[in-house]
DRENDO-1510 file (C-alpha; in Angstrom, 1 decimal, always signed):
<recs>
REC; n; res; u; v; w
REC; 1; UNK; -2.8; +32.8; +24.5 .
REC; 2; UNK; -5.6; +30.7; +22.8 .
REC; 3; UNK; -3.9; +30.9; +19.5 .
REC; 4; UNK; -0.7; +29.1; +21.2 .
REC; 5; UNK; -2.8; +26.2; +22.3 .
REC; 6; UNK; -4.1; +26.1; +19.5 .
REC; 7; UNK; -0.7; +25.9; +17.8 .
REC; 8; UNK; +0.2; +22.9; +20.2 .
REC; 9; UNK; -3.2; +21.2; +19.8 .
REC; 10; UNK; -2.3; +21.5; +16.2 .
REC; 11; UNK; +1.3; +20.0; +16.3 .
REC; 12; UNK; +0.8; +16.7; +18.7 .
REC; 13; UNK; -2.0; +16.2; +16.4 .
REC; 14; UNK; +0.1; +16.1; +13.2 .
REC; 15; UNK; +3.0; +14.7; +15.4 .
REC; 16; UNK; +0.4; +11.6; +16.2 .
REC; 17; UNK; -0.5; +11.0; +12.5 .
REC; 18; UNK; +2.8; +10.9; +11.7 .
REC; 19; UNK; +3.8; +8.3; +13.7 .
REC; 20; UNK; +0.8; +6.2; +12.1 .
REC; 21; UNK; +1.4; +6.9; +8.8 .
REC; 22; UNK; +5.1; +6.0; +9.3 .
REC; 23; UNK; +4.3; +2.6; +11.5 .
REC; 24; UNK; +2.1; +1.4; +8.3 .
REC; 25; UNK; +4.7; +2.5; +5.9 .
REC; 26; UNK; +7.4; +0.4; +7.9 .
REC; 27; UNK; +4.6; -2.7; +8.2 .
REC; 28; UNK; +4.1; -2.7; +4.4 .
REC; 29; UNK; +7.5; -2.7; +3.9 .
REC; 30; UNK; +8.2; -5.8; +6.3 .
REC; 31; UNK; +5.2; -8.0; +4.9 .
REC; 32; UNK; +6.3; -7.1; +1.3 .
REC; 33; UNK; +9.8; -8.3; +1.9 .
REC; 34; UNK; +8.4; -11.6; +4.2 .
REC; 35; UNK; +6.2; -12.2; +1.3 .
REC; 36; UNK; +8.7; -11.9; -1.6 .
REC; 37; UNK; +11.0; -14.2; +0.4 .
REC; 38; UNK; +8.1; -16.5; +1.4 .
REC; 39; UNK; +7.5; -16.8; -2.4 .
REC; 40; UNK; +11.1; -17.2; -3.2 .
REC; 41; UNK; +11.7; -19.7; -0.9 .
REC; 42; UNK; +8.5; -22.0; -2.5 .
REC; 43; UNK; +9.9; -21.1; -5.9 .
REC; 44; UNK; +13.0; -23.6; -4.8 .
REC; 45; UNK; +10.9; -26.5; -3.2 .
REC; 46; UNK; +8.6; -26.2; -6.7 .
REC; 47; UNK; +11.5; -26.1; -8.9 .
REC; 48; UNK; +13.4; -29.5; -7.2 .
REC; 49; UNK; +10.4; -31.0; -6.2 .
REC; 50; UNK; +10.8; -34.6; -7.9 .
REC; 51; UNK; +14.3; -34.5; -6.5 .
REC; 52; UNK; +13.9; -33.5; -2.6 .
REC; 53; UNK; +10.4; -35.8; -2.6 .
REC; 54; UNK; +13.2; -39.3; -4.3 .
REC; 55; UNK; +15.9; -37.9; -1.7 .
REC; 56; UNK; +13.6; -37.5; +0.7 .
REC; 57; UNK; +11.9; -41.0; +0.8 .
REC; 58; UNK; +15.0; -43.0; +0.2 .
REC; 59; UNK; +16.2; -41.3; +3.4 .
REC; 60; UNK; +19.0; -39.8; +2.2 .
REC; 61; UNK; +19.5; -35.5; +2.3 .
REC; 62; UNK; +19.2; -34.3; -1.4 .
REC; 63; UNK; +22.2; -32.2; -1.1 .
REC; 64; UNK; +25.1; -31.0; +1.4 .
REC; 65; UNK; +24.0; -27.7; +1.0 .
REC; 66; UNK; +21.7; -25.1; -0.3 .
REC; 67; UNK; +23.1; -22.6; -3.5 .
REC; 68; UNK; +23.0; -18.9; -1.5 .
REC; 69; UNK; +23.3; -17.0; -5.1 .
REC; 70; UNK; +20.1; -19.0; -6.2 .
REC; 71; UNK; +18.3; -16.6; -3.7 .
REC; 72; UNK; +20.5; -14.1; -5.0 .
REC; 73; UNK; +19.8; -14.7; -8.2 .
REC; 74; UNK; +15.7; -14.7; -7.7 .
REC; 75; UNK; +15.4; -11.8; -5.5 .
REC; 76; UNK; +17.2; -9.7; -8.1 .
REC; 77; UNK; +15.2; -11.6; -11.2 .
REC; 78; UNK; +12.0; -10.3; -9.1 .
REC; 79; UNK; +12.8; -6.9; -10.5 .
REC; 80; UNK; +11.7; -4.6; -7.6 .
REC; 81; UNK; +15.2; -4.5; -6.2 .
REC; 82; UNK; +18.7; -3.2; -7.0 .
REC; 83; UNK; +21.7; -5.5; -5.4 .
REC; 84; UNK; +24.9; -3.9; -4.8 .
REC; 85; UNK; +27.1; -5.6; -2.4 .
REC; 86; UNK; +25.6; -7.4; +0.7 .
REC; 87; UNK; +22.5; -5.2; +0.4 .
REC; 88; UNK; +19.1; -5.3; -2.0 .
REC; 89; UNK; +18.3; -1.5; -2.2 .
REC; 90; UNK; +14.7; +0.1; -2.8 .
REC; 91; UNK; +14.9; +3.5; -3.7 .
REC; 92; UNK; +12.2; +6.3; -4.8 .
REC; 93; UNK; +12.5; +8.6; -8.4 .
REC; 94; UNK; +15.6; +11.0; -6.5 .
REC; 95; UNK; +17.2; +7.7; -5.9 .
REC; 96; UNK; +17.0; +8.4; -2.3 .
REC; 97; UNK; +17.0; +4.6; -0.3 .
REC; 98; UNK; +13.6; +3.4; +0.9 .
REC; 99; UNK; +14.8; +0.5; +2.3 .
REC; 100; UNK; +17.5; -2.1; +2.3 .
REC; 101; UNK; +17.7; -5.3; +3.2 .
REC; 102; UNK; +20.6; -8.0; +3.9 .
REC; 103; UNK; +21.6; -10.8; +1.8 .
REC; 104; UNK; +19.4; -13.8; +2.7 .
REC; 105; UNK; +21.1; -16.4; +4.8 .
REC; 106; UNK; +19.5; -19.8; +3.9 .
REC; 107; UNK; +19.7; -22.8; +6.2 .
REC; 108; UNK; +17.8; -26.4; +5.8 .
REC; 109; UNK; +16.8; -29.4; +7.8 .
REC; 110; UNK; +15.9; -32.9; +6.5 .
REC; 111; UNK; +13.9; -35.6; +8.4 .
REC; 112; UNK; +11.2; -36.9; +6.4 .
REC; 113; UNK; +10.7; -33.1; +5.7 .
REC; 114; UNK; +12.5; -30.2; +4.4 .
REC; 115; UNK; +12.2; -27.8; +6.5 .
REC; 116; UNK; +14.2; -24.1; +4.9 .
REC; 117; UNK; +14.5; -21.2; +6.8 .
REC; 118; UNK; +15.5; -17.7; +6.0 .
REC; 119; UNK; +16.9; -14.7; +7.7 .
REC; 120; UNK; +17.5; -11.4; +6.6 .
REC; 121; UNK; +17.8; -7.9; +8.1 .
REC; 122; UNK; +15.6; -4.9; +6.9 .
REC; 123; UNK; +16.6; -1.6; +7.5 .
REC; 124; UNK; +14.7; +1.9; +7.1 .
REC; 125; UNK; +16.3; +5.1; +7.1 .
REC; 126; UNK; +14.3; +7.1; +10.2 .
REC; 127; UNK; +14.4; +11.2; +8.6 .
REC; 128; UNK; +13.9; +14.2; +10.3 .
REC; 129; UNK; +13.3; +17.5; +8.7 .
REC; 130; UNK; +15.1; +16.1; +5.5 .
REC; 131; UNK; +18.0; +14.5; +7.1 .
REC; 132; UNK; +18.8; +10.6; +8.3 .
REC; 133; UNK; +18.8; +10.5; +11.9 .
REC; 134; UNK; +18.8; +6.7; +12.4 .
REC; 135; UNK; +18.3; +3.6; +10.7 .
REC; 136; UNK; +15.6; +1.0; +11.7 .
REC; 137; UNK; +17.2; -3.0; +11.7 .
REC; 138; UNK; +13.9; -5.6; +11.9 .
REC; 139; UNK; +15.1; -9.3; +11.4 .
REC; 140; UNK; +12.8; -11.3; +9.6 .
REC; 141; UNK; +12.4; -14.8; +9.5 .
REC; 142; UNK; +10.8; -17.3; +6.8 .
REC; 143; UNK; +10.2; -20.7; +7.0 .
REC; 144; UNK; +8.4; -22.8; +4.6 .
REC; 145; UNK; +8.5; -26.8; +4.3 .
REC; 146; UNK; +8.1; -29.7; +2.0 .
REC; 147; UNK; +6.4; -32.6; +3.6 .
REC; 148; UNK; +7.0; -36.1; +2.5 .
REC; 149; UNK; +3.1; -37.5; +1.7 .
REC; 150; UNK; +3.2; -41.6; +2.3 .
</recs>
C-alpha cells in the first residue's frame, strides 16, 4: 500500500511541473511573437518617418490605407517563420508545428498621431501522450504610435 502512494505522490508531482513547464513554454511563445510584431510594426513608422511626420503636420492622413503584405513581407524576411497560406508556421527538426499564428490584420488612426494597431491569433497545438488533443487560440494585440513633436 505505501508503494501506491507513493506512485500517486509521484505522478501529481510530475503532473504539476508539467503544467509549469508548458505555461512558460506557451508565455515565451506569446512575448516572442508580441515582440517580433512590436518590432515590425516600428520598422514601418522608422522607414516613412519623413513622410507620416509632413502628412501628419499639414493635417492631412499620409495614406488611405496601410500595405497588409508589407507585414507579410517582414515577418517572413525575419527568417524565424515559414508562411503558407493565412498562417506563419514554427515548427521543430521532425517538422512537427510548434506554433502558428494568423496573418496580421493592420489598422491605423490619424489625429496629430499615428496610432497602428495589430491583431493576430496564436495557436499551440495542446499534446497528450504523442497525439494533438486541442489547439490553444490567444489573440494578441500591438499598438505602437508616432507622435507629432511641435
Amino acid at each position: 500500500m505505501f508503494h501506491v502512494k507513493t506512485a500517486v505522490i509521484v505522478l501529481i508531482t510530475s503532473m504539476i511541473l508539467s503544467l509549469i513547464l508548458t505555461y512558460a513554454s506557451i508565455m515565451t511563445i506569446v512575448q516572442t511573437t508580441k515582440s517580433n510584431t512590436e518590432r515590425v510594426l516600428n520598422s514601418f513608422v522608422i522607414e516613412n518617418s519623413a513622410y507620416i511626420y509632413d502628412s501628419i503636420k499639414n493635417g492631412s492622413n499620409f495614406t488611405t490605407a496601410i500595405d497588409t503584405n508589407y507585414f507579410v513581407y517582414k515577418f517572413y524576411l525575419d527568417g524565424t517563420l515559414d508562411y503558407d497560406g493565412g498562417y506563419f508556421y514554427n515548427r521543430d527538426s521532425k517538422g512537427d508545428t510548434i506554433f502558428r499564428m494568423t496573418t496580421p490584420q493592420t489598422t491605423f488612426t490619424v489625429n496629430h498621431t499615428l496610432n497602428l494597431t495589430c491583431t493576430l491569433d496564436v495557436l499551440i497545438p495542446i499534446d497528450f501522450a504523442g497525439k494533438q488533443v486541442t489547439e490553444l487560440r490567444i489573440p494578441i494585440r500591438v499598438k505602437t504610435s508616432y507622435n507629432l513633436k511641435e
